[in-house]
PLY file of the C-alpha trace (Angstrom):
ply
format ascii 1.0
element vertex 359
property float x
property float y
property float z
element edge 358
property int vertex1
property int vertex2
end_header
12.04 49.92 22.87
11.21 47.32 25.62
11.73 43.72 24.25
8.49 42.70 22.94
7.31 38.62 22.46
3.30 39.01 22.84
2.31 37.42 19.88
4.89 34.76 20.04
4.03 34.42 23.99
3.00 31.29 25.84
-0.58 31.72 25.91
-3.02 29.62 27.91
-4.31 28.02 25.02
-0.73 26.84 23.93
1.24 26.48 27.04
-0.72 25.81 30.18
0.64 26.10 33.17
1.01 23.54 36.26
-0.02 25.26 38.82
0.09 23.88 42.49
-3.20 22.08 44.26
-3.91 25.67 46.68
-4.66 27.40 43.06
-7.98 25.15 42.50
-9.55 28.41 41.19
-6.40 28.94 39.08
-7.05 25.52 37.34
-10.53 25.94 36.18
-9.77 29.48 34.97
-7.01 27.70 33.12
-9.44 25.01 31.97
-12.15 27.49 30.75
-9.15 29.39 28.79
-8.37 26.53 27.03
-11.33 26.83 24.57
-10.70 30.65 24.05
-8.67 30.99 20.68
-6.25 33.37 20.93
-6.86 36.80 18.52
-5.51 36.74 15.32
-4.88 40.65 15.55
-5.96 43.47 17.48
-9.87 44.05 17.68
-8.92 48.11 16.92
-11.70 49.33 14.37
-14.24 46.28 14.89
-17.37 46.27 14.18
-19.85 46.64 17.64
-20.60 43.12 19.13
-24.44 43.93 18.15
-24.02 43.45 14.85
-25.09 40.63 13.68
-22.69 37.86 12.65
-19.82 39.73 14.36
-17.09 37.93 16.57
-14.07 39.98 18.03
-11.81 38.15 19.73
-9.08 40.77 22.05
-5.75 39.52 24.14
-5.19 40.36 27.37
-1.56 41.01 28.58
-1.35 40.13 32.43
2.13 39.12 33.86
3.74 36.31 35.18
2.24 32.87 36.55
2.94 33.42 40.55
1.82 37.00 40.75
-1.46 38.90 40.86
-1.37 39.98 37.34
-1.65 36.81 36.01
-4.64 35.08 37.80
-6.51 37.97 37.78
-6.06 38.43 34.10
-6.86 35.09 33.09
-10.02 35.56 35.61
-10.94 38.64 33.29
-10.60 36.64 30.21
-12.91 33.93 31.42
-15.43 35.92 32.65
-15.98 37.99 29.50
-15.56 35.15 27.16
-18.49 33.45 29.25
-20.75 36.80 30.02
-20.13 38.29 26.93
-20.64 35.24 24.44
-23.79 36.70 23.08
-22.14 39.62 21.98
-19.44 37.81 19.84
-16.63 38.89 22.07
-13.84 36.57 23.31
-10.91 37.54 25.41
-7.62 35.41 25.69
-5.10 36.01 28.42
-1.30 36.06 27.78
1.98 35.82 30.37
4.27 39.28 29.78
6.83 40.74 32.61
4.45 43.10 33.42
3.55 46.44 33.62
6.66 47.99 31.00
6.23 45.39 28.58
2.25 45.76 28.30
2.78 49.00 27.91
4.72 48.32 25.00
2.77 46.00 23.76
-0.02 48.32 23.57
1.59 50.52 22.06
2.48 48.36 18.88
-1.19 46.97 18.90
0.36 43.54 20.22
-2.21 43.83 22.80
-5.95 45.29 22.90
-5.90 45.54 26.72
-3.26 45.20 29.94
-3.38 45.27 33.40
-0.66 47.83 34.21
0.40 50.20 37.41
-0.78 53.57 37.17
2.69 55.15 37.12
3.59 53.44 34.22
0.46 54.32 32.47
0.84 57.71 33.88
4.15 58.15 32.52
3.91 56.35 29.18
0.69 58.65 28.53
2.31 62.16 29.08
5.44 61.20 27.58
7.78 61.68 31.31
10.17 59.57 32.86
11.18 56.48 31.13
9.11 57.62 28.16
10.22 61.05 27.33
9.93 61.86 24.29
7.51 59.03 23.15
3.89 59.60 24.73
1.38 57.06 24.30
-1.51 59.43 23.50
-3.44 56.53 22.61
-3.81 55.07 25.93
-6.88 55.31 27.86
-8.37 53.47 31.28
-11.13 51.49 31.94
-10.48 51.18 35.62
-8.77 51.42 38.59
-8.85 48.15 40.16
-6.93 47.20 43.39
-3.84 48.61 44.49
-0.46 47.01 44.21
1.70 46.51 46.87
5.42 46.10 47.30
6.49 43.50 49.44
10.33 42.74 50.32
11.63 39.31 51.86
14.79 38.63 53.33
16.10 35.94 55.64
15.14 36.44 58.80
18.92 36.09 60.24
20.07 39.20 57.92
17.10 41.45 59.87
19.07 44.34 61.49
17.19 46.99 61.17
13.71 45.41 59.84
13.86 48.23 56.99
15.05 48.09 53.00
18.36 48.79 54.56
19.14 45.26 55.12
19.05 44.69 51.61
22.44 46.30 51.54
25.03 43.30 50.38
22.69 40.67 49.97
21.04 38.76 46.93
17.93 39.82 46.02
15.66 38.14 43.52
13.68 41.14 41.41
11.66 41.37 38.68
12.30 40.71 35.04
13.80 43.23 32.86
10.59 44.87 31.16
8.66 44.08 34.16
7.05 47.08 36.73
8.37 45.37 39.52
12.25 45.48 38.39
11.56 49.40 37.56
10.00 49.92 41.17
12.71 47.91 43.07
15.00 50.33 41.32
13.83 53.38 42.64
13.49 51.96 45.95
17.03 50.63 46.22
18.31 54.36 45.03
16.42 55.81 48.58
19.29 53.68 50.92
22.86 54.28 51.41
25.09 53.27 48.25
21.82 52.90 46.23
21.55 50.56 43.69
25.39 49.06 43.53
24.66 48.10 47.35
22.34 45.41 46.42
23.35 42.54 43.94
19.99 42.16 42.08
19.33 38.99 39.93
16.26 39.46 37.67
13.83 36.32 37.29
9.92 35.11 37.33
8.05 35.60 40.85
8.21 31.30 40.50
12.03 31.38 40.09
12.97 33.74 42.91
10.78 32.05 44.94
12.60 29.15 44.35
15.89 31.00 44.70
14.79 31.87 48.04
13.91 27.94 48.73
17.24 27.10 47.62
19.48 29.67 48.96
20.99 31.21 46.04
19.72 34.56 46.92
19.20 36.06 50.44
16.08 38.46 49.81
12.69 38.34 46.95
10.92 41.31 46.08
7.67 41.43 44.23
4.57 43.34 44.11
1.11 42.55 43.97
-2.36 42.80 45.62
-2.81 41.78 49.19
-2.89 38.77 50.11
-0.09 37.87 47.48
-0.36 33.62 47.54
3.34 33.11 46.75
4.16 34.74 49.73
1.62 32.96 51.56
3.08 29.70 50.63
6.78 30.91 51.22
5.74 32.18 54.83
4.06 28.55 55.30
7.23 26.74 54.61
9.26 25.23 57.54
12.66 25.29 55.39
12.87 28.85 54.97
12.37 31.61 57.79
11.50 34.96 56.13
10.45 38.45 56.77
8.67 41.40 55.26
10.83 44.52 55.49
9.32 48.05 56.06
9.88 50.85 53.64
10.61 54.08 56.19
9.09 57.72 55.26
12.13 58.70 54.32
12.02 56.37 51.43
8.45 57.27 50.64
9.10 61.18 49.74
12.12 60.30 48.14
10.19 57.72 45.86
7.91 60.86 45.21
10.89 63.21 43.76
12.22 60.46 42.26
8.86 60.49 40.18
6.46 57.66 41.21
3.84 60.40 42.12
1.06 58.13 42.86
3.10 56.26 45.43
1.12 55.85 48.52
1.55 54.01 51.84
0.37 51.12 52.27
0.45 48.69 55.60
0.13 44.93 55.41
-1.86 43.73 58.70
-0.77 41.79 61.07
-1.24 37.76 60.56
-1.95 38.44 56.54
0.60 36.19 56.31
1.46 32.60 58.40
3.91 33.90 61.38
4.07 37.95 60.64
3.73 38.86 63.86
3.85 42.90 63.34
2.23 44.86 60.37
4.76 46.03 57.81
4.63 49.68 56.49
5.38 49.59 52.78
4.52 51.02 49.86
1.93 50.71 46.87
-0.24 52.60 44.08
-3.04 51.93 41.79
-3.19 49.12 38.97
-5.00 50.35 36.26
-7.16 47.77 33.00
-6.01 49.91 30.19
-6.81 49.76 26.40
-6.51 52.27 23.34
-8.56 55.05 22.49
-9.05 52.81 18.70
-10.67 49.92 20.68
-14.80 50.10 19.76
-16.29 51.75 22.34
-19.85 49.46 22.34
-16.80 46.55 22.97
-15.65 48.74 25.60
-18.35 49.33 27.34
-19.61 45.52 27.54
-16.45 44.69 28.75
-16.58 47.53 31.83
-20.66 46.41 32.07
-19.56 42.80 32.60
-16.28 43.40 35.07
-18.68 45.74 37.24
-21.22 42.38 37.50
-19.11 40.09 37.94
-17.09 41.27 40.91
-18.04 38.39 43.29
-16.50 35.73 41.24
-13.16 37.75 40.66
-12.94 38.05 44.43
-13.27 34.07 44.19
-10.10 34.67 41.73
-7.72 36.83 44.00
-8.68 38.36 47.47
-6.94 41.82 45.67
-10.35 41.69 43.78
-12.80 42.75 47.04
-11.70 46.08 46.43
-12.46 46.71 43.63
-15.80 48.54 42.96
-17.03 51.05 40.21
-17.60 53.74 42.73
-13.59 53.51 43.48
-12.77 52.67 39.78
-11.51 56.41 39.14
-9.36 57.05 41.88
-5.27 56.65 41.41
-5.13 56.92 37.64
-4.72 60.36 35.39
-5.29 59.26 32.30
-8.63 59.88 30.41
-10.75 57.15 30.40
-12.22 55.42 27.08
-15.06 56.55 25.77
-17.34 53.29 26.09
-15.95 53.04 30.01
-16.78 56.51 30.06
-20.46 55.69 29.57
-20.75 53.48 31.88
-20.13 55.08 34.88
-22.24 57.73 33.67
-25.19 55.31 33.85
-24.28 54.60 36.99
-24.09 58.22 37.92
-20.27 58.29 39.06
-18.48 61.64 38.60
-16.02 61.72 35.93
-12.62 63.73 37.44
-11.17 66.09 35.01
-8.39 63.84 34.21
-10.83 61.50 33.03
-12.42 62.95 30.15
-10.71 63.35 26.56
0 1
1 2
2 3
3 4
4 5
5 6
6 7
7 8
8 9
9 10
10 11
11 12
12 13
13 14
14 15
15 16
16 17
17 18
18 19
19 20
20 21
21 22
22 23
23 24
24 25
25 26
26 27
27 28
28 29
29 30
30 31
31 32
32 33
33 34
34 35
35 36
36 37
37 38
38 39
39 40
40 41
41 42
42 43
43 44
44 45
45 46
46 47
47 48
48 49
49 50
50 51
51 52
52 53
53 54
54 55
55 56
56 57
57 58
58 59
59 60
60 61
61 62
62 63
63 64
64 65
65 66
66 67
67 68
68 69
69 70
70 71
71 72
72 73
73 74
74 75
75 76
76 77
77 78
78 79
79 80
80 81
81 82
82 83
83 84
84 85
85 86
86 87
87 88
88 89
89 90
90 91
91 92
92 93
93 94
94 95
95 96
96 97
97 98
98 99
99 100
100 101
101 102
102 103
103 104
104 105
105 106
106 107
107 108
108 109
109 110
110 111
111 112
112 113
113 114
114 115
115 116
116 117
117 118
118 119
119 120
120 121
121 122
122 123
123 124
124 125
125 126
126 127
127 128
128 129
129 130
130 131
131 132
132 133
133 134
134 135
135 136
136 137
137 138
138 139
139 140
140 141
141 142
142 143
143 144
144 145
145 146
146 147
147 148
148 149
149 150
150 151
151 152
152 153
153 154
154 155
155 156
156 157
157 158
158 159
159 160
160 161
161 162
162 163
163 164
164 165
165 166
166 167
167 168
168 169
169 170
170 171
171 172
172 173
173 174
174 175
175 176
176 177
177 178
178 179
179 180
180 181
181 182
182 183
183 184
184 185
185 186
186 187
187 188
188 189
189 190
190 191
191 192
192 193
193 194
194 195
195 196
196 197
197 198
198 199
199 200
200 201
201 202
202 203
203 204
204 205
205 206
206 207
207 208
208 209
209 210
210 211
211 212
212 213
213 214
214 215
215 216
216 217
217 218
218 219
219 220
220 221
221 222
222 223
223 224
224 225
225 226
226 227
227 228
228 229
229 230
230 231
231 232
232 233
233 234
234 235
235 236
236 237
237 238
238 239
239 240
240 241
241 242
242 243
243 244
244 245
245 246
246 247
247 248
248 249
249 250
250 251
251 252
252 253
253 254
254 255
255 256
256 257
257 258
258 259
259 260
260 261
261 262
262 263
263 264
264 265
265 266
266 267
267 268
268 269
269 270
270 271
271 272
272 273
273 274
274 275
275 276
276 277
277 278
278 279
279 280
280 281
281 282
282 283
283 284
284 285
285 286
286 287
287 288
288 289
289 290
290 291
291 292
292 293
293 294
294 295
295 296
296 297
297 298
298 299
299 300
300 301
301 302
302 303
303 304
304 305
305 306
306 307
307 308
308 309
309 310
310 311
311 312
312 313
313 314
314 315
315 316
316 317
317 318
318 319
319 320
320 321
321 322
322 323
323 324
324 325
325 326
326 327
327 328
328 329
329 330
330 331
331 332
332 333
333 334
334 335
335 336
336 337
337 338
338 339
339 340
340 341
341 342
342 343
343 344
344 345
345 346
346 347
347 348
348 349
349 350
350 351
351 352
352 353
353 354
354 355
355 356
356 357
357 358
């Protein structure tokens, strides 16, 4: 079982976190957080938020301060806190490593929702892969929001061949242990030649490798995340340190596929997304995926998926990943079944449920 510290976790309202002066938006969603207190247990089996007198409060596990996880989960939590006040419901964000621990988390009701990649949810849900043996029946989706994207760094005087293959005997800074990223960099690094042992990984925070990068001590950064990322905006702005975004060749793509990550999909970073990238980079992503349990009250459910649905324009204020998300795309790149209050929703809006969908 993944290493679980939820509960005990550095929430907003006990740790914040300094964040630099480009993440203005960052601050005040940190600010607003600050008067959310944080659930004293899982919301499973409340009563609906239209009864009178009730107040549910749920935790939201999101990922590490740097990546997209993060500010878009604390973005979540302050927008249904504010929206959904009137129905007694407050949401508190919390760090995690990511996808594999939220999943976890989850699964001991440590958390009432996550923001988590599809394959992970995928897998944990029909019991394959790195959860064989142990399905997590219990999961459903609320949505599929933007997709996440892998982006790989490396010193721009180790480019050979502009592909993952450069990675071969260098440093690279990856994920944390329980974290999506670290389980994705994995299968990536077994698609070149000598695989995994070719690569020295060192596992550590988006914030830390980017430091490590700053510094020196390693020669490449991987992390993944919606497009634009804004650590690797800021890295690519930086005079001291001359970077570049490696491509992920076909080859690697179908092998990624038999390796298991189904709903692996290519992806291609533009041109100019970031300061100096000349070329677009071919690379690789799949669908994240706001995930809860199939215990969660489905009138709390719903008012949650009512209130994300009309409040898109200030999440794209949060992260630029957000613009794509809409509730006529919020099905696509997840098979799991959805909850029933989500469920509801987008029949009111008259949006076909897929087979997977439905329980």
């Amino acid at each position: 079982m993944a290493r679980i510290h939820l509960r005990a976790l550095r929430t907003v309202e006990e740790e914040p976190i300094s964040l630099s002066s480009k993440c203005a938006v960052c601050l005040l969603l940190i600010s607003a957080a600050l008067a959310v207190p944080l659930s004293s247990g899982p919301a499973h089996g409340s009563a609906p938020p239209d009864k009178q007198g009730a107040r549910i409060s749920l935790l939201i596990a999101t990922g590490m301060p740097g990546g997209t996880y993060y500010r878009v989960g604390l973005g979540m939590a302050s927008l249904w806190t504010t929206n959904l006040k009137s129905k007694g419901i407050r949401v508190s964000a919390a760090i995690s490593e990511g996808s594999r621990e939220n999943i976890e988390a989850i699964r001991i009701a440590d958390a009432d929702l996550i923001l988590a990649e599809n394959l992970f949810c995928s897998t944990a849900y029909h019991g394959t892969g790195g959860y064989k043996g142990r399905p997590l029946e219990e999961l459903r989706a609320i949505a599929s929001l933007w997709q996440d994207t892998v982006h790989i760094l490396i010193r721009k005087d180790l480019v050979k061949t502009g592909t993952i293959k450069d990675l071969q005997g260098v440093i690279l800074a990856t994920g944390l242990p329980e974290s999506g990223n670290r389980f994705t960099t994995e299968l990536l690094l077994k698609t070149i030649p000598g695989g995994i042992k070719s690569v020295r990984m060192r596992s550590m925070s988006s914030l830390a490798g980017a430091e490590a990068v700053r510094k020196g001590t390693v020669q490449a950064f991987d992390l993944t995340g919606g497009i634009p990322v804004p650590l690797v905006t800021g890295l690519f702005s930086e005079s001291s340190v001359a970077l570049e975004l490696l491509d992920i060749p076909d080859s690697s793509l179908e092998m990624l596929k038999r390796e298991g990550w189904k709903d692996v999909s290519r992806v291609v970073i533009p041109a100019e997304t970031y300061p100096g990238q000349a070329k677009p980079v071919r690379t690789v992503g799949s669908a994240n995926v706001l995930a809860t349990t199939a215990s969660l009250n489905p009138e709390v459910v719903y008012e949650l998926t009512r209130a994300l649905f009309e409040s898109l324009e200030y999440l794209a204020t949060v992260h630029p990943a957000c613009r794509n998300i809409s509730a006529e795309k919020a099905l696509m790149g997840m098979d799991i079944p959805l909850h029933r209050g989500a469920e509801r929703y987008y029949r009111e809006r008259n949006i076909e449920i897929p087979p997977h969908g439905l329980q």
